[in-house]
Each structure stands twice: as C-alpha cells, then as structure tokens.
N, C-alpha and C positions, 0 to 999 in steps of 0.2 A: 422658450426655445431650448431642445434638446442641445446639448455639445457633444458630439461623436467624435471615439479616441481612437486614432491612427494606428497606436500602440496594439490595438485589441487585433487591426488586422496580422497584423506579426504575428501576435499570441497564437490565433485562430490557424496560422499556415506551420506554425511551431508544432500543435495538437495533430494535426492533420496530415502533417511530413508531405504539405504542399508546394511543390515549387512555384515561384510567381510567374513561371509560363503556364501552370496550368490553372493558377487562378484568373489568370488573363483567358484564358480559353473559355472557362465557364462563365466568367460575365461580362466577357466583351469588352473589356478595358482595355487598351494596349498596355503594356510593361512598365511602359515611360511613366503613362498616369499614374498606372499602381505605386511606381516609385517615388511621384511625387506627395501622392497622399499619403505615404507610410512613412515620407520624411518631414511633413507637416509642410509642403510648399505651396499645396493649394489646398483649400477646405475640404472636410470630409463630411457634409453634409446629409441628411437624412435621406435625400436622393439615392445618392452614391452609396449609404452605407444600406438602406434598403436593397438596392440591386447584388449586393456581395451576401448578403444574409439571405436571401433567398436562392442565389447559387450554389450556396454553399451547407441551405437547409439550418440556419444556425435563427435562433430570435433577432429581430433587431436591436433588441434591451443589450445582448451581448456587450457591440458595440459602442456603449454609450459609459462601461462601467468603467470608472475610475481606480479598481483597484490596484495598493501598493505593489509592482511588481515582488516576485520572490526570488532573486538571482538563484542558478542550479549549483550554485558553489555551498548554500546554506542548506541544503539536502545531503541525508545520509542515503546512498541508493546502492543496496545489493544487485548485482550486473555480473557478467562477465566478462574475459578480454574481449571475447568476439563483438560485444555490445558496439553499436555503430553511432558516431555524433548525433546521427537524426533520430535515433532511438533514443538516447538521453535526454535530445532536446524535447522529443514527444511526452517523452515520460514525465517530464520538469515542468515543460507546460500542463500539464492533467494534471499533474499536485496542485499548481499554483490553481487553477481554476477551484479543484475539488477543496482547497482549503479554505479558499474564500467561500465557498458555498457552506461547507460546512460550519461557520462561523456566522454566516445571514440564519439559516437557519437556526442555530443555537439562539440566538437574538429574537428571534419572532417567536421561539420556543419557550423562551426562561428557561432553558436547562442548566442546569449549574452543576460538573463535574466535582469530582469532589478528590481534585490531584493537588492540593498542598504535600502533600506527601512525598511528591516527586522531587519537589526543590531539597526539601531535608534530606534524603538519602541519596542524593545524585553528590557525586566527588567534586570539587573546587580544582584541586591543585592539578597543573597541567602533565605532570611526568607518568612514568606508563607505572597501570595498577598494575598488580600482580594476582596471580592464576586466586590465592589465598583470599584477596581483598576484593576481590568481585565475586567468588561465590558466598562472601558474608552480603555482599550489597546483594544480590538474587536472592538469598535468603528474608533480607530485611524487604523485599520486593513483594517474596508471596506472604508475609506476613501481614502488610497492609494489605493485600488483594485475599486477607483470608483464606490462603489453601493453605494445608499443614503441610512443614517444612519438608515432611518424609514420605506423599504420596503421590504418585501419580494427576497431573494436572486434569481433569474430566474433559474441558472443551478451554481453551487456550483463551479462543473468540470470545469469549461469555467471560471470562475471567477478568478482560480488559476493558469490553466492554461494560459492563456492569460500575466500574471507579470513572466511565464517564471519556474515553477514549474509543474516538472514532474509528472502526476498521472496516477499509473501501476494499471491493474487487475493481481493478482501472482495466481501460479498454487495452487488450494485448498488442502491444505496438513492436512486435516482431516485421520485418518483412513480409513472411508468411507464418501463418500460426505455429508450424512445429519450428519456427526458426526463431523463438521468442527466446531473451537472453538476458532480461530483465525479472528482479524477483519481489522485491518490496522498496518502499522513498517511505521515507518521513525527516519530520526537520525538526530537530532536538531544542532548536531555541528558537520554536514559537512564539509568536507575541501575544493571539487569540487566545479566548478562553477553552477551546476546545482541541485538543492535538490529535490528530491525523494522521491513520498506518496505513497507508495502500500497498496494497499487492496486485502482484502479475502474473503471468501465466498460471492463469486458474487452472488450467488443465492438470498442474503436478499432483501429485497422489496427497493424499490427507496428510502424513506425517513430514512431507516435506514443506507443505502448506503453514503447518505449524510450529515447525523450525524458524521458516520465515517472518513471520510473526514476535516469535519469540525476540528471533535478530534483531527486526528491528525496533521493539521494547525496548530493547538495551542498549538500544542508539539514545533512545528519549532518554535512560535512565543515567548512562554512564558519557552522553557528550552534552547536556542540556548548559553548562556551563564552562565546559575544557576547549578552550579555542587552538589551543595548542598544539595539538595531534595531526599528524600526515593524515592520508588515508587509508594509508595499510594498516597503521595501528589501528584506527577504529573499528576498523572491519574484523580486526585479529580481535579485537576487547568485546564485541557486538557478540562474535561467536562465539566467544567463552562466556559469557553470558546467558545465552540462549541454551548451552550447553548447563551449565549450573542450573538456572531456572525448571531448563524441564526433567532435570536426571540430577535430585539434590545431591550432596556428597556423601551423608552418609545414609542414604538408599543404597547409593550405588555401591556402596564398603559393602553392606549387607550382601548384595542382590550377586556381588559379581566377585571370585577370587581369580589366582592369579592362573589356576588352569580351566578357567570358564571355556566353552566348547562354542564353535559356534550357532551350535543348536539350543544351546543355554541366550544365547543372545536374541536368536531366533521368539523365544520364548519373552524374552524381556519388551522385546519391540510392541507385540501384542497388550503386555500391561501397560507401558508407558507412551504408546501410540509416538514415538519417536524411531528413524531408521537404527537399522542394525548396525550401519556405517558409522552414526553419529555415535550408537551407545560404543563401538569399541575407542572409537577418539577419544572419548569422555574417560574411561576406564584407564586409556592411555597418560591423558592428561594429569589423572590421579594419581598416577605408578601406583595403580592397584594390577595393572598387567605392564611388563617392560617392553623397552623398543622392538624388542624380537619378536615377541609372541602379537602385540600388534600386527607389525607387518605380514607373522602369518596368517595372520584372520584376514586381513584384507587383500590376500591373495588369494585364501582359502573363497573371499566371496567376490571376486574377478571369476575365479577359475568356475564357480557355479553358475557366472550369468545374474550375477544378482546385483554387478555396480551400476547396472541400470535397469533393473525389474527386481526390486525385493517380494519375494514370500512376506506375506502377511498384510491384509488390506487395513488401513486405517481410515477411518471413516472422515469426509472431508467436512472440515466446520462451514457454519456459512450466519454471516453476518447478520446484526436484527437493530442494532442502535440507531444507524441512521436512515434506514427503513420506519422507525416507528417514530423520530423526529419529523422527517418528512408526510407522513397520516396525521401529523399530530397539526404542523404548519398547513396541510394544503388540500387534507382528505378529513378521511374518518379510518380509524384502527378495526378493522374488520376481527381479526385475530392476531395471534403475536407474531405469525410469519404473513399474512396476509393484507396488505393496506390497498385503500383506494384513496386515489387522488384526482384533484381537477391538473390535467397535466399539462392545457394549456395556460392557467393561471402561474402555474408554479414554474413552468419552463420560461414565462415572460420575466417575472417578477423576480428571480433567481438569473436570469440573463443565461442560460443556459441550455443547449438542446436537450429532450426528454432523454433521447435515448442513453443521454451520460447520466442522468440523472436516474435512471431506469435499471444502470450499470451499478452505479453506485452503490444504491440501494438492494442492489441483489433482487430484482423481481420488483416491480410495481404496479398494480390495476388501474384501467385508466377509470375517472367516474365518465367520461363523454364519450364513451361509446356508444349509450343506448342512442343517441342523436346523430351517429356514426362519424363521430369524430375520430381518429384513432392517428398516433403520432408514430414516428419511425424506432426501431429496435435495432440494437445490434441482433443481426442475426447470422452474423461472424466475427472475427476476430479483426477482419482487417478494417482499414479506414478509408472512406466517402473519398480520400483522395484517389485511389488505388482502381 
C-alpha cells in the first residue's frame, strides 16, 4: 500500500502560488477537508490524492514522495525588493522539487561530477573576504574549470557544465511575465552529489543571463561552508565574484585605462560577452578608473537609453547537462541538443509533471507521440494556477 504525503500538497500549492480556495474549487473539496489532510488529521489516501493530481494535472507519484524538505532559508536567491513572499516561496519550492530530481536522476545515471575541487578552494573562516582574496579564489576557480586566467569565458554554461554542475532554466514565477523579479537560487551546502544553478526570467538578454550564472557559482564557491554571513554580504561577495570570474583582473589592467571612453567599453562587452554596466563596476572596483569617472560613464550610459537596452547583443547560452542525463535515464540521445524520451515513464517515476521536466531540460522530444500521446508544455510563463 502506497503512503501519500500531505506535505507534497503544501509543496504543489507553494510551486503553483495556489490559494486553498482555489484548490478547493478545482477538486471539490471543501477548505475544511483540505485543511484537514494537509495537517494530517484524516488520511490522505490514494482516492483523495488521485482527485488533486488530476485537478491539478500533476502524476500521482508526486504525492507519494518522501523527499527531505529544503527549508528557503538554505537557498542563495538573486531577487529584488519588488520580489513578492509568493514568488520566493514559488521559486524555493521549484529548487526543492528540481534538486531532488536532479539527484534521482544522477543515481539512475551513474554520473559522477567531478567537484572535489569545490570543497578545497571554497573559504572556511566566517568574516567578510576582501575585493583581493576573491579575485584569487575566481582565478583558482577557472583554473580547475580550465579557462585561462586572461581570456574571455566562450560559453559560461558549458564551462560549469562540463565539472558536472547542473544549470536549469525554472518556470518564470513573476505575476505576469515582464513582472518577473527573480534571477537565479542555488544552495551552497548541498548534500547531493550533484549541485544545482537555476535561473529565471529566461527572457533577459545573454550577458545578463551570464552574470547570473556567474553570481550564482560564487554562491557555491564562496558560501559552501561560511554560515556566518547576513545576506547582503553574500550577495555583495557573489557579485564580486562573478565580476572577477568573468572580467579577470589583469585582463581588465590591460583592456581598460583610466581615460577609457565609453565606446572603448562598448567594444569590450562584444569580447567579453558581459554588459557595459558591469565592465565599468569592474574597472571601478579595480581603481583602474576613480569614483568620478565611474559615475560619469554611468551617466553617460542613463543619458543614451542604455540602463535598460545596451548596444551589442550577446548571444544567449542554453543549457545541455541535464537534458542529455534525462535521454540518457528515460530516452535515447538523438544529438547533443536534441533528446527523446518516454515522457510518460519519466514524469511518473520522477514524480513530476513533464512540463517542468520539459522546462528544465531546455526542450525535450516526446517518444509517445507516434501513438498520440502528448503531455502538457509551458507554453507561457505563467502558472496552471492563474
């Protein structure tokens, strides 16, 4: 006999930014029942848990799985103030789902990432590093991720990917799409063998895509062990970080003096596939340019229309690790962007709907179409609850 966790309906209305009126709406429950089964005062039964699974288009497997909650407190999550409780909780819930998923399939896989490396070059001591001691850890960073210290990262994605680090597109849990305030989560002290970058609002342009990314690398790499830290420091040490990692220090001595134009910067964003915004911080950060001449670049680039449209398109990366995990556990590898899978198999036994899974993976082929089978897609941004 199956045992169905009460827990998972929480979870499922957490993903969904469901109120329990409108899950009582969808499957005829009253409020009272729902509260009784999500506080474990009467049974949740395969009955009961089949009628919410199919209101709510989720597998019934969902329900039944035991996994370790992830409290949102162990999450490093790029946001902003605007970012709303239900957006957090949305987002917290989607890591915790996508990490355990990610972690079944590592296990059905045998994959074995190859991040020892992380633990030796990640800091111990809890006090704040300095600008100095973190662009030597980003340095000692791409040295195990083999890029040379002085150039230009090619594809950010492929970089992390490759040492065996998962990176998810998540479902855009804005209110409405352009009102997305959410940028990347990941959780620095893992326990799984496999660690987990999700990003949000897929929409942003490539080099801010890869900012994100970067950021949060440097969550994994500079909080995997510092319990210590607010959250403003980590977010402040994330972004110097990411700033180090992809604009090394002395690249940028080379690339950039102290009467650089910002048409010289204009130029730089194109090589280094980073905004223009960031390289004059960077530069700033350096006092290779002083507090002055900063702030007249980034007036100079207010006054152009450029603090939210920069000149110069950077091509946006798109993720293949756990797309080719997933062909590997539940399909066949057609090509390196192309997988097909049995999508019903994998969405049961994974306890999860396709269409996150579909999400995740950046693109997935179903194989039970020719039988016309065919499961749900996002085919917006917003959420089943809405």
């Amino acid at each position: 006999m199956i045992d169905y966790n009460p827990n998972r309906i929480v979870l499922m209305r957490r993903l969904e930014k469901m109120p329990q009126a409108k899950l009582s709406e969808k499957t005829g429950y009253s409020s009272a029942l729902l509260s009784k089964l999500q506080n474990s005062i009467i049974p949740f039964d395969e009955k009961k848990a089949q009628r919410i699974a199919s209101a709510v288009d989720y597998p019934i497997s969902f329900f039944a799985r035991s996994d370790e909650p992830m409290p949102p407190t162990r999450l490093t999550y790029r946001r902003t103030s605007k970012t709303s409780i239900r957006e957090i909780n949305a987002v917290s819930a989607e890591y915790e789902i996508l990490s355990s998923t990610v972690q079944q399939v590592t296990r059905k896989t045998n994959v074995k990432p190859h991040l020892s490396w992380l633990d030796e070059i990640a800091p111990h001591r809890s006090t704040v590093l300095t600008v100095k001691e973190i662009n030597r850890i980003a340095v000692q960073a791409r040295e195990h991720l083999h890029i040379p210290y002085d150039e230009p990262i090619v594809n950010v994605t492929r970089a992390l990917e490759r040492s065996g680090i998962v990176i998810a597109p998540m479902h855009s849990s804005g209110e409405k799409a352009d009102s997305t305030t959410s940028e990347g989560v990941t959780c620095p002290d893992y326990t799984g063998s496999t660690p987990v970058l999700g990003y949000l609002n897929r929409e942003n342009t490539g080099d801010r895509l890869r900012f994100t990314k970067a950021h949060e690398f440097g969550h994994l790499v500079l909080h995997r062990f510092r319990k210590g830290l607010d959250k403003k420091q980590k977010e402040k040490e994330a972004h110097q970080f990411a700033g180090a990692f992809l604009m090394p220090e002395k690249a940028m001595r080379t690339a950039i003096n102290k009467d650089s134009t910002l048409s010289s910067f204009v130029n730089l964003k194109a090589g280094w596939g980073v905004s223009i915004a960031a390289l004059i911080m960077r530069a700033g950060a350096l006092n290779i340019i002083d507090a002055q001449r900063e702030r007249s670049l980034q007036i100079q680039l207010s006054m152009r229309g450029w603090k939210k449209c920069e000149p110069v398109e950077v091509e946006v990366e798109h993720p293949l690790l756990f797309k080719q995990m997933m062909g590997k556990a539940f399909g066949k590898i057609i090509s390196p962007t192309e997988i097909e899978i049995n999508s019903l198999t994998a969405s049961y036994e994974l306890g999860v709907p396709f269409r996150f899974l579909d999400l995740w993976a950046d693109g997935l082929s179903e194989g039970m179409r020719e039988i016309g089978i065919r499961e749900n897609r996002f085919s917006n941004p917003e959420s089943i609850s809405t």
